[in-house]
KESE-402405 format. One record per residue: residue number from 1; x, y, z of N, C-alpha, C in turn. Coordinates in steps of 0.05 Angstrom, whole numbers, plus 5000, padded with zeros to 4 digits. Example, Ala and Ser with C-alpha at 12.3 -4.5 7.8 and 13.67 -1.06 7.14 Angstrom:
// residues 2
(1 (5264 4886 5156) (5246 4910 5156) (5264 4934 5156))
(2 (5257 4955 5142) (5273 4979 5143) (5258 5001 5157))
END
This chain:
// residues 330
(1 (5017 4976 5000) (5000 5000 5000) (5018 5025 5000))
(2 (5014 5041 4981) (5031 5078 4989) (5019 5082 5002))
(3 (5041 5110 5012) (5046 5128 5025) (5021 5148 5026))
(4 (4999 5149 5036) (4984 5171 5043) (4983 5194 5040))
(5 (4987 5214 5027) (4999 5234 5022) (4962 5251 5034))
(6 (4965 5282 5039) (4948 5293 5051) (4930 5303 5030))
(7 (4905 5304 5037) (4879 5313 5018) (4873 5350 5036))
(8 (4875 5367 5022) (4865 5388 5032) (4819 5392 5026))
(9 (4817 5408 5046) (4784 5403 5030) (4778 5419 5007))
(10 (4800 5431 4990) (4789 5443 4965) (4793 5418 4950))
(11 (4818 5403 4948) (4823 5374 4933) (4800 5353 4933))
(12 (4790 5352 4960) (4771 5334 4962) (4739 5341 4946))
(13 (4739 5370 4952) (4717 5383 4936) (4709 5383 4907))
(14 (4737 5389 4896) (4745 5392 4871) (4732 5368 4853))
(15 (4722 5338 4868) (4712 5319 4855) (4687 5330 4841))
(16 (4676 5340 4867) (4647 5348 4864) (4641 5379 4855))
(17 (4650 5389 4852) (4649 5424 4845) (4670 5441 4836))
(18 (4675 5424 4806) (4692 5446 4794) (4681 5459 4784))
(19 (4688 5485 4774) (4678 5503 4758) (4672 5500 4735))
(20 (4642 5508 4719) (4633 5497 4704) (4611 5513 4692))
(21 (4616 5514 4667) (4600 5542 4652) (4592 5530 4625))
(22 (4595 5506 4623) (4581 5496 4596) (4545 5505 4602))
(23 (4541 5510 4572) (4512 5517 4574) (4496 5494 4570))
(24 (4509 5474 4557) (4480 5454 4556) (4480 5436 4586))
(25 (4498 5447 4614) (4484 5434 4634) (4475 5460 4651))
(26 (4484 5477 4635) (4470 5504 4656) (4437 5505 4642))
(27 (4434 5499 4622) (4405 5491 4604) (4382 5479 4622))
(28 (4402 5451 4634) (4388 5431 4637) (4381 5432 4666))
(29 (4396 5457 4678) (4378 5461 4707) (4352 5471 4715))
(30 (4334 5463 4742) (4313 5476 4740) (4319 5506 4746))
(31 (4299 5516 4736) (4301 5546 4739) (4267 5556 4745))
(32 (4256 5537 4761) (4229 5548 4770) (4231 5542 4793))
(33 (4207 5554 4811) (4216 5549 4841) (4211 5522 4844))
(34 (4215 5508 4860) (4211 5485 4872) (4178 5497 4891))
(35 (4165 5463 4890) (4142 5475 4906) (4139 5474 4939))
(36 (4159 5465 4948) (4171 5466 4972) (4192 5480 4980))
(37 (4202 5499 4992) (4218 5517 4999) (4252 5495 5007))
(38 (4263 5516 5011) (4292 5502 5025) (4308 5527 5032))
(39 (4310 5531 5053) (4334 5549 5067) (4365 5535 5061))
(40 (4383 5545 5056) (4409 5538 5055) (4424 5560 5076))
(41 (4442 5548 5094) (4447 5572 5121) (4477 5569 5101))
(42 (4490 5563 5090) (4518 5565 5086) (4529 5571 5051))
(43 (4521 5588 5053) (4538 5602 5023) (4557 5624 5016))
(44 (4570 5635 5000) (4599 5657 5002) (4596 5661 4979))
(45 (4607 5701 4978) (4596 5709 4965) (4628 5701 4943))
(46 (4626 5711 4912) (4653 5706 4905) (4668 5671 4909))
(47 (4654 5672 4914) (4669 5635 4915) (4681 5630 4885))
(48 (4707 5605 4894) (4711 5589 4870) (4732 5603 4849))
(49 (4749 5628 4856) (4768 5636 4843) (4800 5623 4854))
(50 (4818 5625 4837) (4845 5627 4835) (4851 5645 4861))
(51 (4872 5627 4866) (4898 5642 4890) (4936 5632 4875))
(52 (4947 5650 4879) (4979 5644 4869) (4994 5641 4902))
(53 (5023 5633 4894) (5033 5622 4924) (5027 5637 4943))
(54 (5023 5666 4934) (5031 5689 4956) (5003 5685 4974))
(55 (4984 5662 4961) (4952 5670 4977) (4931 5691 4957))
(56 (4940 5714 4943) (4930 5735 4929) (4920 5720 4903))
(57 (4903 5734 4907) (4874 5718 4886) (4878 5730 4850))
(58 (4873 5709 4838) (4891 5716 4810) (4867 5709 4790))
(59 (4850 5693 4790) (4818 5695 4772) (4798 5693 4791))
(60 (4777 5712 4780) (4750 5719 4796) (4747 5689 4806))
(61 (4728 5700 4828) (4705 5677 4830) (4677 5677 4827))
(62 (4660 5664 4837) (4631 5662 4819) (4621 5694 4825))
(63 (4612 5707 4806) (4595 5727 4808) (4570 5729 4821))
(64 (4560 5751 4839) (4529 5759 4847) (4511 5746 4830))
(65 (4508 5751 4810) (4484 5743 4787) (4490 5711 4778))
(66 (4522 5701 4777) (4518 5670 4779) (4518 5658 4798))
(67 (4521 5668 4833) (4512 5659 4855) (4475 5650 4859))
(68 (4467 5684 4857) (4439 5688 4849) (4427 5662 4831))
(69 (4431 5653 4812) (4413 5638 4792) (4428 5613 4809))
(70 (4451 5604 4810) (4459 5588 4825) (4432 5573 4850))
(71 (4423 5595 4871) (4406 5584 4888) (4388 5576 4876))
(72 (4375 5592 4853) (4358 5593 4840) (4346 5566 4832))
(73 (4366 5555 4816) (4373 5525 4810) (4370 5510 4828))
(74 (4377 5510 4851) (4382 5486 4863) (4357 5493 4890))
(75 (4332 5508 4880) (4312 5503 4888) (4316 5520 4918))
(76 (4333 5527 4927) (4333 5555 4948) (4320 5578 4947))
(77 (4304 5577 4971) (4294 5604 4984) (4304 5624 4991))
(78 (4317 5614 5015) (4329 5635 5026) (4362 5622 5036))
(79 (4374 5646 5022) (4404 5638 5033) (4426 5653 5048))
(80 (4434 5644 5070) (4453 5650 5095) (4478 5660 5077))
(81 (4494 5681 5066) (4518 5686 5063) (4540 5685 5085))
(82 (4568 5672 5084) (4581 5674 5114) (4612 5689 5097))
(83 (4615 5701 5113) (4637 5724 5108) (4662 5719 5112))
(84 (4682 5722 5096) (4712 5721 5099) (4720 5738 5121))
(85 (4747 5737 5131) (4751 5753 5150) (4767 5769 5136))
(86 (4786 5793 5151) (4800 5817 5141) (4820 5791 5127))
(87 (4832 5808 5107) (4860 5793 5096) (4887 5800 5115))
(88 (4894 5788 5131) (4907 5795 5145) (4934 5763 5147))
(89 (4960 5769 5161) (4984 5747 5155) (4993 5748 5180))
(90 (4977 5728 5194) (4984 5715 5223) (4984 5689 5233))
(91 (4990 5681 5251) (4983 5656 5250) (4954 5647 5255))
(92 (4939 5652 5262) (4910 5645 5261) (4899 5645 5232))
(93 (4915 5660 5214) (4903 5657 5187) (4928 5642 5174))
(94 (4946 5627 5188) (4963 5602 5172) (4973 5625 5155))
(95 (4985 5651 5162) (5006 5667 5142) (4992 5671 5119))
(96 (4971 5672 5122) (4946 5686 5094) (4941 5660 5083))
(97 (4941 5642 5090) (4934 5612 5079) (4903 5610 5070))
(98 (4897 5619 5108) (4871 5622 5108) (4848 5643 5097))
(99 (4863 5663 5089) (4843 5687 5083) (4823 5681 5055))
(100 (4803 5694 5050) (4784 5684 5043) (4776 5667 5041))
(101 (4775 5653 5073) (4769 5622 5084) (4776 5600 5067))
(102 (4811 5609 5057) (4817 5591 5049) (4808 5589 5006))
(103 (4797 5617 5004) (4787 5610 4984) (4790 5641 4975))
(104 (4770 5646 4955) (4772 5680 4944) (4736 5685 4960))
(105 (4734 5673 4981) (4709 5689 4988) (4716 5716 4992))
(106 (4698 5737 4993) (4698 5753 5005) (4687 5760 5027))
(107 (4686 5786 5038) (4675 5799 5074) (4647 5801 5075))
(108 (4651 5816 5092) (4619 5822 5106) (4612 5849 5089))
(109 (4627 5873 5082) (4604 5881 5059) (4594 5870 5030))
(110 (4615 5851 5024) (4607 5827 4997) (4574 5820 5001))
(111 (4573 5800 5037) (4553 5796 5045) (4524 5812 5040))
(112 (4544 5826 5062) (4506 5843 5066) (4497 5864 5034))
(113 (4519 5869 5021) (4518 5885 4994) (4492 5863 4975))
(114 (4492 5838 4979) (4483 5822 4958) (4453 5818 4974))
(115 (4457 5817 4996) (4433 5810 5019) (4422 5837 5012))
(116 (4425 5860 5012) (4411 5883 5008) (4401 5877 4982))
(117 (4407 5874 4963) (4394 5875 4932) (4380 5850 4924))
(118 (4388 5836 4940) (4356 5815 4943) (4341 5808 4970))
(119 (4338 5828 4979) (4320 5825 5002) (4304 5808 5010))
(120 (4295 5787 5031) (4277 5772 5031) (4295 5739 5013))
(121 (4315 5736 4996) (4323 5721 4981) (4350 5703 4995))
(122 (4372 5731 5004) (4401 5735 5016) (4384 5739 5043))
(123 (4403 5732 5059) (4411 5744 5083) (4439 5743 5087))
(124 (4450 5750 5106) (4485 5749 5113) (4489 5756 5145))
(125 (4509 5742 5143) (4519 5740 5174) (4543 5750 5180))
(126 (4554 5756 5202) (4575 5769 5203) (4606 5755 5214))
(127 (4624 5764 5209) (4657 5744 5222) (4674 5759 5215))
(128 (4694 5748 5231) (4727 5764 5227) (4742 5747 5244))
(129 (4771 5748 5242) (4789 5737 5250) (4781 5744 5273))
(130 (4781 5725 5294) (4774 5727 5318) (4795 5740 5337))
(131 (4821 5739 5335) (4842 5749 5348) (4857 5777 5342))
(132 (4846 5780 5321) (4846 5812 5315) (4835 5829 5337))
(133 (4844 5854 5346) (4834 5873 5376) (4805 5875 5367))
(134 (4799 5887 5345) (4775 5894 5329) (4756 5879 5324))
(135 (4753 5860 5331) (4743 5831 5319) (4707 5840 5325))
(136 (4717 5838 5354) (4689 5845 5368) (4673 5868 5355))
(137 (4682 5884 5354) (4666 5924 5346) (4657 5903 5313))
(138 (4681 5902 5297) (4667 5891 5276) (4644 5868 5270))
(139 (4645 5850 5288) (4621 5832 5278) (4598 5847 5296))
(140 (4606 5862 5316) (4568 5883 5334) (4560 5889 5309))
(141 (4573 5915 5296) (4570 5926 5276) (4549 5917 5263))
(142 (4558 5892 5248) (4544 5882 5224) (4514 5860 5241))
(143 (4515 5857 5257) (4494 5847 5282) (4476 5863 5273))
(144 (4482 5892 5278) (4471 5904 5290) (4461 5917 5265))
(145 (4476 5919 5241) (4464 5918 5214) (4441 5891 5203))
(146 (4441 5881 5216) (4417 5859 5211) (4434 5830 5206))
(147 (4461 5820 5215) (4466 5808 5210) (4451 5784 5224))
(148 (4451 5747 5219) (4427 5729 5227) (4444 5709 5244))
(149 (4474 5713 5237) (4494 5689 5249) (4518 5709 5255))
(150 (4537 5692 5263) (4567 5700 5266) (4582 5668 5252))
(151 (4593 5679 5240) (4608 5657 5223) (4613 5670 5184))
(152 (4628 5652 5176) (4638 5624 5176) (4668 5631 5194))
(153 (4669 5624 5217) (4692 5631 5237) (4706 5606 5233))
(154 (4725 5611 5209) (4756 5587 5204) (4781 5602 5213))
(155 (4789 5593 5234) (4811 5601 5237) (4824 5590 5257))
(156 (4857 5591 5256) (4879 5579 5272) (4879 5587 5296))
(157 (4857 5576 5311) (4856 5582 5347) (4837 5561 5357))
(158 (4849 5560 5386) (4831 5547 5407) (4795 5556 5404))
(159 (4783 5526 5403) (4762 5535 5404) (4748 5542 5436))
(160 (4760 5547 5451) (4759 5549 5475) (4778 5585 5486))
(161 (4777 5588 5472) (4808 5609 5470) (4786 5639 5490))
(162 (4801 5656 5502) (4780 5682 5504) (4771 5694 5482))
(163 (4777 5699 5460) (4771 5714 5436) (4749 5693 5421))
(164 (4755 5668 5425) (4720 5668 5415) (4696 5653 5431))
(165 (4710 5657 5463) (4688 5662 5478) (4670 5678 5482))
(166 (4691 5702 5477) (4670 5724 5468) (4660 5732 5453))
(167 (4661 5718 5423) (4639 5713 5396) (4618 5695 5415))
(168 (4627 5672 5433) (4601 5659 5442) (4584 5676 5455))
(169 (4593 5692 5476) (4575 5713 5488) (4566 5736 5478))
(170 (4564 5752 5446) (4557 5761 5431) (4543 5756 5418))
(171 (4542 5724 5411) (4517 5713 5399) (4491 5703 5419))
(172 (4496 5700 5441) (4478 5695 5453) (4464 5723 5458))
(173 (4482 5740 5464) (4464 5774 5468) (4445 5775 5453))
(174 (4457 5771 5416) (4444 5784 5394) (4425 5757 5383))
(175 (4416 5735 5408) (4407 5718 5394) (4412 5707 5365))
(176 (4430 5705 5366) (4440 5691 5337) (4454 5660 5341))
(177 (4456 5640 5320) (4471 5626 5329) (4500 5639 5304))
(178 (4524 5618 5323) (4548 5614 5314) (4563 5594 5301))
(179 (4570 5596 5274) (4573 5574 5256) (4602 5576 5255))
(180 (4613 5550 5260) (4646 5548 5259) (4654 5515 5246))
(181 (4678 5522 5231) (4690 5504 5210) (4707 5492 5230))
(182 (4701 5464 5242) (4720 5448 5252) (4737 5425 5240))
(183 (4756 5436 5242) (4774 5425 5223) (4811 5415 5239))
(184 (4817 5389 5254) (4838 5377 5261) (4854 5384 5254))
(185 (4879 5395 5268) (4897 5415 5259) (4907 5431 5247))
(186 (4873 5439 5242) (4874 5468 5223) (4863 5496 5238))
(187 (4823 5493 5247) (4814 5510 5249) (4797 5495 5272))
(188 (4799 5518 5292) (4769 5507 5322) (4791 5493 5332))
(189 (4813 5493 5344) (4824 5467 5358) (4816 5462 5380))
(190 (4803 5431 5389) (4795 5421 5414) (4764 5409 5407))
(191 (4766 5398 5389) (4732 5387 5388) (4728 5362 5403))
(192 (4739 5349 5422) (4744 5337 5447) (4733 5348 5464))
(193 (4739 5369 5463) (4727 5392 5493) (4709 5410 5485))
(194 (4703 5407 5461) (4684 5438 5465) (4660 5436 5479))
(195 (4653 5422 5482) (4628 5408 5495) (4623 5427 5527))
(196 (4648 5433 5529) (4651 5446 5549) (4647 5476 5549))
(197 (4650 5481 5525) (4637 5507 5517) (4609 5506 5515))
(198 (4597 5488 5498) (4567 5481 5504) (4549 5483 5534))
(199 (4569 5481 5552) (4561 5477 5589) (4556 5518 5591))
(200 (4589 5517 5584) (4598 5545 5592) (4578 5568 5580))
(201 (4563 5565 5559) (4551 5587 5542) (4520 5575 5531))
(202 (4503 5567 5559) (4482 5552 5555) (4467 5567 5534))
(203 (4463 5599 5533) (4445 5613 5521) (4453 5617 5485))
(204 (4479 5600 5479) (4491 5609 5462) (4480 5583 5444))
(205 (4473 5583 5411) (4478 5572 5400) (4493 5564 5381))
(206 (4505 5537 5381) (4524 5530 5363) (4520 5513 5342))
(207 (4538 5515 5325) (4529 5511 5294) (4551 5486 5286))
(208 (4563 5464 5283) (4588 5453 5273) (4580 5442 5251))
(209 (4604 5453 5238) (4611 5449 5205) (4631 5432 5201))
(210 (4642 5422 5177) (4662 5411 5167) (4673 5385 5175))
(211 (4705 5372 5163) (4710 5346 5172) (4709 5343 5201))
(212 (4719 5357 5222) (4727 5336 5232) (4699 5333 5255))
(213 (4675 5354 5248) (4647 5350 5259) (4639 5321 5244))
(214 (4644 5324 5224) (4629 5292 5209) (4639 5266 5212))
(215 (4674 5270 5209) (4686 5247 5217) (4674 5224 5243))
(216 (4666 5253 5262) (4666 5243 5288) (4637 5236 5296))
(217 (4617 5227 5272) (4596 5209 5274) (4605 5185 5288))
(218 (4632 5179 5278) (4638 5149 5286) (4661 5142 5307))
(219 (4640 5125 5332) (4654 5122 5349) (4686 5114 5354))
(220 (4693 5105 5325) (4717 5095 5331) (4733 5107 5303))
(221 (4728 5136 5303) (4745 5155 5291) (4769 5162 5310))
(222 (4784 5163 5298) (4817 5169 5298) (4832 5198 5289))
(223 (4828 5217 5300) (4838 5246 5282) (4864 5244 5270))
(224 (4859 5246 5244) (4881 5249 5229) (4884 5265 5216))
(225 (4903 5285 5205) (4898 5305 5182) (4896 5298 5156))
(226 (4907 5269 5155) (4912 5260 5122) (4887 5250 5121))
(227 (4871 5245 5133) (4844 5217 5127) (4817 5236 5142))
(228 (4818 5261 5128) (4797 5274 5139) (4765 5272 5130))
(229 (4764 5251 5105) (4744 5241 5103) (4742 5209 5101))
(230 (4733 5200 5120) (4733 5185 5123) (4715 5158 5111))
(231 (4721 5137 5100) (4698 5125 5085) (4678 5099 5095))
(232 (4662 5093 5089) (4661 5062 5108) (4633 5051 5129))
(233 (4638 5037 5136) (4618 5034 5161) (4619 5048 5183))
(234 (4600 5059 5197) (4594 5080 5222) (4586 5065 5249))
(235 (4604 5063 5265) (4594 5051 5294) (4585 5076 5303))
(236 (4554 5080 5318) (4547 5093 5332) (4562 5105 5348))
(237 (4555 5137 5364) (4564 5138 5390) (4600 5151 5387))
(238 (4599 5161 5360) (4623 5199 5359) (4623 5213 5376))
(239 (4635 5230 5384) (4628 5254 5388) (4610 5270 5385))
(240 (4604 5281 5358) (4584 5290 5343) (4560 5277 5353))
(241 (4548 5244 5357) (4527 5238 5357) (4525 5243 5385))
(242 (4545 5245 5405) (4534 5250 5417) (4528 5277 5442))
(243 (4548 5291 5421) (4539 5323 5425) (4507 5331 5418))
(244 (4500 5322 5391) (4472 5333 5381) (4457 5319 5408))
(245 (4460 5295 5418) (4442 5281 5429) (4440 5293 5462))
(246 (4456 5304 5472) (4472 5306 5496) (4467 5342 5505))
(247 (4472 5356 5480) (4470 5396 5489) (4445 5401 5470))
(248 (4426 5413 5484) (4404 5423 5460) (4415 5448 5445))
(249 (4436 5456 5455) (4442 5485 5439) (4472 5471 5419))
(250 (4469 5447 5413) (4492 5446 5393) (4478 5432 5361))
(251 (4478 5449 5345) (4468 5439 5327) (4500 5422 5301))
(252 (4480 5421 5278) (4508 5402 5258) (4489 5417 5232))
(253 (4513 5428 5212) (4515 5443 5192) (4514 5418 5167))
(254 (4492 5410 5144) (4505 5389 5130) (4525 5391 5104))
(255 (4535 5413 5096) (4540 5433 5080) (4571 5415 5065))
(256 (4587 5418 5050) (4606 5414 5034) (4614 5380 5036))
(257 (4639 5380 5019) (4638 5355 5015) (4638 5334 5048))
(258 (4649 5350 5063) (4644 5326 5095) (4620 5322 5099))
(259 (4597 5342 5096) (4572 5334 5099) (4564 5310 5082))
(260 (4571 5312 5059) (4562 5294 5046) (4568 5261 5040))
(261 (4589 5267 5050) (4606 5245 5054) (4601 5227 5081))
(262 (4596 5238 5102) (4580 5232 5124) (4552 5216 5122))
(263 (4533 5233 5099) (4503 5223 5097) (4503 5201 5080))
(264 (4530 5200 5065) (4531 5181 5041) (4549 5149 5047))
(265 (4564 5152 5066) (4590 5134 5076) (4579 5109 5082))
(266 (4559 5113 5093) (4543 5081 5111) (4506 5089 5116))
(267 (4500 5090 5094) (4468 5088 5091) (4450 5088 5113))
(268 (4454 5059 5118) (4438 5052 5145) (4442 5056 5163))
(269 (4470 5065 5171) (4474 5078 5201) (4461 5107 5181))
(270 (4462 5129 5164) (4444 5153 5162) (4421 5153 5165))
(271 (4411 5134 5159) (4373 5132 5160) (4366 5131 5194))
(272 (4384 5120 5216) (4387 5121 5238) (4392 5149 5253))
(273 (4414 5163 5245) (4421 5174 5247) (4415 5216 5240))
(274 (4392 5211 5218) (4382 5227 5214) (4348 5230 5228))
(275 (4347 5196 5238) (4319 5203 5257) (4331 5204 5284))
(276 (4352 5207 5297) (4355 5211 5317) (4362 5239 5323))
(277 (4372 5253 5310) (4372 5287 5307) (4355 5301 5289))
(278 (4339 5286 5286) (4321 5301 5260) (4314 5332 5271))
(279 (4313 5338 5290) (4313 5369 5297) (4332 5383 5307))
(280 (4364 5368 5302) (4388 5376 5297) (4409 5387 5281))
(281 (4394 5380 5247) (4411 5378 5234) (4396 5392 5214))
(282 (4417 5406 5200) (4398 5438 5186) (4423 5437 5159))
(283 (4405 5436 5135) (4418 5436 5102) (4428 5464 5097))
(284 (4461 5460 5082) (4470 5480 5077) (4490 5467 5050))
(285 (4497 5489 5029) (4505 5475 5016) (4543 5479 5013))
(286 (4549 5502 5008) (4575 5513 5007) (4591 5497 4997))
(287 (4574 5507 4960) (4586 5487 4934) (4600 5523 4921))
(288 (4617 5518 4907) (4633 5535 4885) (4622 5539 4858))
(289 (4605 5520 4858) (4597 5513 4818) (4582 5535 4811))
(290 (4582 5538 4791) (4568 5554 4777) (4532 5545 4769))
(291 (4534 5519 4754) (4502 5509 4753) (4475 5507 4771))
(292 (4492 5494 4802) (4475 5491 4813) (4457 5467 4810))
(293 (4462 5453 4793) (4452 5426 4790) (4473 5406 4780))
(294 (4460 5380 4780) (4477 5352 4777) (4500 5348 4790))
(295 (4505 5326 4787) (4530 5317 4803) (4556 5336 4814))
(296 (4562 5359 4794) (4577 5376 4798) (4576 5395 4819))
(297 (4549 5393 4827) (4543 5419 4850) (4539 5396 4875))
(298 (4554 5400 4900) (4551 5393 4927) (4538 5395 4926))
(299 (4517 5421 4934) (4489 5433 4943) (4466 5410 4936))
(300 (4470 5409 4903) (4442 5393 4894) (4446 5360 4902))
(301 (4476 5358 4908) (4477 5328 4909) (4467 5323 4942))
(302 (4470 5335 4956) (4463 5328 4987) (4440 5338 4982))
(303 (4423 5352 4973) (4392 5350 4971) (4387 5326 4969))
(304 (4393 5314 4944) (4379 5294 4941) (4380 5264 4961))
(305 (4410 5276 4966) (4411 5247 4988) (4400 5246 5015))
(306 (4398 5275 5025) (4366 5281 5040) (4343 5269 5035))
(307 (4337 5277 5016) (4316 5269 5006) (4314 5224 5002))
(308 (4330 5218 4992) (4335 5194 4997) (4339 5177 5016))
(309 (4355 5189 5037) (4363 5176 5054) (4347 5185 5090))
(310 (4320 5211 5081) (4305 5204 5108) (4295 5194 5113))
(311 (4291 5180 5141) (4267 5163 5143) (4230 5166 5131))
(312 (4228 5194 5130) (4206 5199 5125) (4197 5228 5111))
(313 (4181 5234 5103) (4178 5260 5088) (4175 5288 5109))
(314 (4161 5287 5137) (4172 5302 5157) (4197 5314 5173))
(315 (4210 5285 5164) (4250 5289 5170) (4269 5305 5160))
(316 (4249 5300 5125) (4267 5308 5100) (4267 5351 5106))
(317 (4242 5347 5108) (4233 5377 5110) (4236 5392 5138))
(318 (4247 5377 5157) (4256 5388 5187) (4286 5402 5173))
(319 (4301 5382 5154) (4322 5378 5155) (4333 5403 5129))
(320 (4313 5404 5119) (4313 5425 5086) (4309 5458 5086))
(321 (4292 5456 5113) (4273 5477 5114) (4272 5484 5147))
(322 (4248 5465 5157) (4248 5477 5180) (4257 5477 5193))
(323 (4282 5470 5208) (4304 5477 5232) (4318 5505 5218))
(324 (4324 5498 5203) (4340 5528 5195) (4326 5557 5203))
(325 (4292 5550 5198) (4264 5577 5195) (4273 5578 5232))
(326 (4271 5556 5246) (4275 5552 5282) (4296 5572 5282))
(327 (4314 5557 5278) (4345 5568 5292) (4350 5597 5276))
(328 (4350 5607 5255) (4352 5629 5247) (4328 5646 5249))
(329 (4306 5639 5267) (4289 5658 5265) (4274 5669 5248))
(330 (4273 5659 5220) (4263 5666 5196) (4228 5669 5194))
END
């Protein structure tokens, strides 16, 4: 057997959402509403451009108007924008590794700029490098501009740290919940313990995203950086299952390729697993593609395996729709 070499999650993504502008599958998407609604809490504005070594972004990424038709497509109502933080070269941002979460997203006026010109369609949430002095004034700010969350908060710190304890006690003020990318020796360090933050910030809600929230469906996950998605059969009884089961204020994000890879890995433990949090677990997509449909778009592919893999048609729509209308207040 070789050598393992490390998968980053744009590599792993890249299966499912490259960029893609042929017209006879942009044709072949729907472009009417769906007759059932779907909230998506996890989208960025600008997604899906070029970065050179330096980190500095070298071809656009998706445009407003191909974001826009994007939801469009893939049968979304209403959608959560989550904000890059300042561009800034520290270690919490991995020496600009991390800035535009790792991608060419952009900030919080990207956000609320697109949320303003579709009112009722966008919404947007607010974030910043959490260890910046400013961090705080900047995400009130945009709170207080109507923002609905605090997140997408990726970055190189303790998830237990003072600086985003006090994002946890900000979101509880502004009733909002807080969406964060946990990710094993990257971003949130301590998903072992955060649980303990869950005790510490009862009023606060929390949001977990990414690998190493999904990995840790299964009881006998192993954190690794190289094997961050993990494939296979699911023994009950993670972390994860039993955070959702254990804090009512910890919810699970199903959004990019870990989500999907999670719902898709071991069937029958999902069909279990999605009736045992069915009022835990809230659809997001945080795909790059341009279409918005078929295989190429994350977003439409975890619809459908929602849709497939709930126990029942009440589950599907807790899981599409209504927890998201709960927890965001919509």
């Amino acid at each position: 057997m070789g050598t393992s070499q490390p998968v980053s999650r744009r590599q792993f993504c890249r299966a499912f959402v490259q960029a893609a502008t042929g017209s006879a599958l942009l044709a072949s998407c729907r472009t009417t509403p769906t007759p059932e609604p779907i909230i998506d809490i996890h989208q960025h504005t600008h997604y899906g451009g070029k970065r050179n070594a330096q980190w500095r972004q070298i071809t656009p990424g998706r445009s407003d108007d191909q974001l826009a038709q994007h939801q469009r497509n893939m049968g979304i109502s209403k959608t959560v924008l989550m904000p890059a933080g300042s561009e800034v070269f520290r270690p919490s941002t991995h020496a600009g590794f991390s800035n535009g979460l790792e991608g060419t997203c952009l900030g919080n006026e990207s956000c609320r700029a697109l949320a303003r010109s579709l009112s009722g369609e966008f919404y947007f949430a607010a974030g910043e490098v959490p260890d910046l002095e400013d961090a705080p004034r900047v995400i009130e700010k945009y709170l207080k501009l109507g923002a609905v969350c605090i997140g997408e908060q990726k970055f190189g710190v303790e998830c237990d740290c003072p600086q985003m304890q006090t994002l946890y006690r900000m979101a509880a003020d502004f009733r909002v919940p807080i969406l964060l990318h946990v990710q094993y020796g990257s971003y949130n360090y301590g998903y072992d313990r955060i649980y303990k933050m869950f005790e510490a910030h009862p009023r606060t809600t929390f949001i977990g995203h990414a690998q190493t929230v999904w990995a840790h469906i299964d009881l006998n996950c192993e954190d690794n950086a190289r094997q961050l998605y993990p494939r296979g059969k699911v023994t009950p009884g993670g972390w994860t299952d039993r955070y959702l089961r254990d804090y009512p204020n910890f919810y699970a994000d199903l959004s990019a390729g870990s989500g999907h890879n999670a719902l898709t890995r071991d069937p029958e433990f999902t069909r279990g697993f999605l009736k045992r949090h069915q009022d835990k677990l809230i659809f997001g997509s945080d795909c790059s593609d341009v279409p918005g449909c078929g295989p190429i778009c994350i977003g439409w592919t975890t619809i459908q395996s929602v849709r497939e893999l709930a126990p029942s048609k009440a589950i599907e729509r807790k899981l599409l729709y209504e927890n998201a209308r709960r927890v965001y207040r919509f």
